[in-house]
C-alpha positions in Angstrom: 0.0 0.0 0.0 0.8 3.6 -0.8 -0.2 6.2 1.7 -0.2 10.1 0.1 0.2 11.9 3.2 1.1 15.4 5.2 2.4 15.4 8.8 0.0 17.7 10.1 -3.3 16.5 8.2 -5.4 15.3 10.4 -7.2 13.3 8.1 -4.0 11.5 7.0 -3.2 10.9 11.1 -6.7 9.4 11.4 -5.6 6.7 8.7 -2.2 6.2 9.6 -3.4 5.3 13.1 -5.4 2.6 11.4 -3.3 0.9 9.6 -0.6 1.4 12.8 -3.6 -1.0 14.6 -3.9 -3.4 12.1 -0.5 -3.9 11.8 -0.6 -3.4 7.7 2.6 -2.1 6.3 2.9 0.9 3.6 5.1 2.9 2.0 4.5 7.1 2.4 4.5 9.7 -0.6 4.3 12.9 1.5 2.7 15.8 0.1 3.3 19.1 1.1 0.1 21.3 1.4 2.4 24.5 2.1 5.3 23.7 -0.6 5.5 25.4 -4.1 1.6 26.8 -3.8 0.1 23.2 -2.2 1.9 19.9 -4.2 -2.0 19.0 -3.3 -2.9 21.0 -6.5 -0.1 19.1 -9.0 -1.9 17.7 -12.0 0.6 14.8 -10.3 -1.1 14.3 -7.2 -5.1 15.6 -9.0 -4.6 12.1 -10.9 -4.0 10.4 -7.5 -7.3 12.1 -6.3 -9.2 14.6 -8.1 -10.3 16.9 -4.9 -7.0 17.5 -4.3 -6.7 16.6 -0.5 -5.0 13.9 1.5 -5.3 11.2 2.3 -5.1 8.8 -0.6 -4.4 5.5 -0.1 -3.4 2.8 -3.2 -4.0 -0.6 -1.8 -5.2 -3.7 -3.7 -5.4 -2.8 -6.8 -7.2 0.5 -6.2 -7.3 4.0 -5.4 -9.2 5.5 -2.3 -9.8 9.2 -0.9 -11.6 10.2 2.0 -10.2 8.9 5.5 -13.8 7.1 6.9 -13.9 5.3 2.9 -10.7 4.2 3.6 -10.7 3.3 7.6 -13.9 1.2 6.5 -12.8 -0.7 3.4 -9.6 -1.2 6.0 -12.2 -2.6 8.5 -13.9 -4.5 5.5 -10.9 -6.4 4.3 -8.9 -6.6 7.4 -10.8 -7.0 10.2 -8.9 -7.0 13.6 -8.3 -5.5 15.6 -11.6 -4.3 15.0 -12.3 -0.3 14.9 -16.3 -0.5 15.0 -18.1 -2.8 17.8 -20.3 -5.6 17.2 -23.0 -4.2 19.3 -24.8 -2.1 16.7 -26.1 0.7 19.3 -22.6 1.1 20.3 -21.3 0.8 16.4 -24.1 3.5 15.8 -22.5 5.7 18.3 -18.9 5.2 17.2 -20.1 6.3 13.5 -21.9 9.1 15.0 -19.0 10.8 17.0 -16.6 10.2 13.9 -19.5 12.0 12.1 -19.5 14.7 14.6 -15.7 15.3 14.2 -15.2 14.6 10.7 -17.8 16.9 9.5 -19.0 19.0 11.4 -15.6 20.2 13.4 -12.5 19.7 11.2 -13.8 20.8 8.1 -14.5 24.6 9.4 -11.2 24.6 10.5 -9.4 23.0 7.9 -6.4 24.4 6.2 -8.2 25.9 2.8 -10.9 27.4 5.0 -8.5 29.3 7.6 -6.3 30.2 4.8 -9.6 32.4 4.0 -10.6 33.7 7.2 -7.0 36.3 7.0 -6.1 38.0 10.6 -9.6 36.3 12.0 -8.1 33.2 11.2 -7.0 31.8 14.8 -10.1 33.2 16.6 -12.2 31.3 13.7 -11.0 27.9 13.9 -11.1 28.2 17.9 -14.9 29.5 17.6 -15.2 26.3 15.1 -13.6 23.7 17.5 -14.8 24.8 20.7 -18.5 24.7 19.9 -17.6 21.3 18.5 -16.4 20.2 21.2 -18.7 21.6 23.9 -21.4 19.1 21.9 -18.8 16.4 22.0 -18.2 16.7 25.8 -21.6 16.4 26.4 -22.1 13.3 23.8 -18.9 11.6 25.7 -19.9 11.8 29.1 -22.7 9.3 28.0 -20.5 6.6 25.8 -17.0 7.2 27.2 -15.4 4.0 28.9 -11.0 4.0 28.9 -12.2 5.5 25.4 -14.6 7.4 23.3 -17.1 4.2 22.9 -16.7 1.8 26.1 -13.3 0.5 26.8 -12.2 -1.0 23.2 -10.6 1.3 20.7 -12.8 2.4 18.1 -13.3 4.7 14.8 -14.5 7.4 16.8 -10.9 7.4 18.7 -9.0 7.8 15.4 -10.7 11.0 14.8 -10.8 12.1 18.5 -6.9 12.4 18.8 -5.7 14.7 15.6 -8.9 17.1 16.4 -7.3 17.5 19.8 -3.8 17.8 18.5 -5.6 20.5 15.7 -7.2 22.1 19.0 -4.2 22.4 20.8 -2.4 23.9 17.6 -5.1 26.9 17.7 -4.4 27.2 21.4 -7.8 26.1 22.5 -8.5 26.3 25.9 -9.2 22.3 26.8 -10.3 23.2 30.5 -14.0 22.5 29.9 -13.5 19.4 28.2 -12.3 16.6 30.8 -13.4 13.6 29.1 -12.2 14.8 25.9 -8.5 15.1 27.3 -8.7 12.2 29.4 -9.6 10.0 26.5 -7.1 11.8 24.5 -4.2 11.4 27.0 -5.3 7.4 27.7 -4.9 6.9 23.6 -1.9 8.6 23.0 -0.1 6.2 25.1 -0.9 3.3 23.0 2.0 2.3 20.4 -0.5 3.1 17.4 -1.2 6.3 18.3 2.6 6.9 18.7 4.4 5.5 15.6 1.4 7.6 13.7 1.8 11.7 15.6 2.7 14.1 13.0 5.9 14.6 15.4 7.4 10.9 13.9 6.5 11.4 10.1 9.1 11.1 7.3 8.1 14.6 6.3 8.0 16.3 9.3 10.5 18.9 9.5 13.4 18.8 11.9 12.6 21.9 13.9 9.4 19.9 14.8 
């Protein structure tokens, strides 16, 4: 497998974590979203995937975009460790808090959007995560084991940690979310978690 990826993409982390779990080797193409203008926007990379985002991911025989599309075809082909729980209320509210996350908190603050929003830029993505996240502490409180959903690693937890680490980024104030950090700091002391921070990426730069 071929992973297109950038350090700091959240969406990539998500994906990286996943295959970190189930233990499936890839190589990385790193694309810089910064470099030359975005390498995002190459007529390279728009062959790789036509919206011009990461991740993509090349793995048997195709070519996938969208991190949840490509966790689930992961969690389709390859199934453990598994990422969505076999009780279907509780699989229902892992999908619902990757939802919640996926699009309707990292998307308003997502690099192409801030890039837009000029000197409001920091104020607007903390604005963006913070009401996210009020909803997500309150959602939480009522699934939360160790982890987002119970005490088994799920979807939701892939998309839980690089929102916090985009949070933190934007100098959040995490005060009024315990259960959010507490999940947060139990999950990034698994090996999975570890191997996939934007801080051990072969693209990261060496100041970071």
């Amino acid at each position: 497998p071929i992973l297109y990826s950038y350090f700091r993409s959240s969406c990539s982390w998500r994906v990286r974590i996943a295959l970190a779990l189930k233990g499936i080797a890839y190589d990385v193409v790193p694309v810089n979203l910064l470099k030359d203008g975005g390498q995002q926007f190459s007529a390279e990379f728009k062959a790789v995937n036509p919206m011009q985002q990461v991740p993509a991911l090349k793995i048997d025989g195709i070519t996938l975009s969208q991190s949840l599309a490509i966790i689930h075809y992961l969690e389709d082909t390859r199934p453990k460790p598994r990422l969505l729980p076999q009780d279907l209320k509780k699989r229902a509210q892992v999908r619902m808090i990757a939802d919640h996350i996926v699009s309707g908190i990292q998307p308003l603050q997502n690099l192409s959007v801030v890039a837009q929003m000029g000197e409001k830029k920091m104020e607007w993505a903390q604005n963006c995560i913070a009401s996210g996240f009020q909803a997500l502490e309150q959602i939480l409180q009522h699934t939360a084991g160790r982890y987002c959903v119970g005490d088994e690693v799920t979807m939701a937890d892939l998309c839980l940690v690089p929102q916090v680490f985009n949070a933190e980024r934007f100098k959040v104030d995490m005060g009024p979310y315990p259960t959010i950090t507490r999940i947060n700091k139990a999950l990034l002391e698994l090996e999975a978690f570890k191997v996939s921070h934007p801080s051990q990426q072969p693209d990261t730069p060496a100041e970071l």
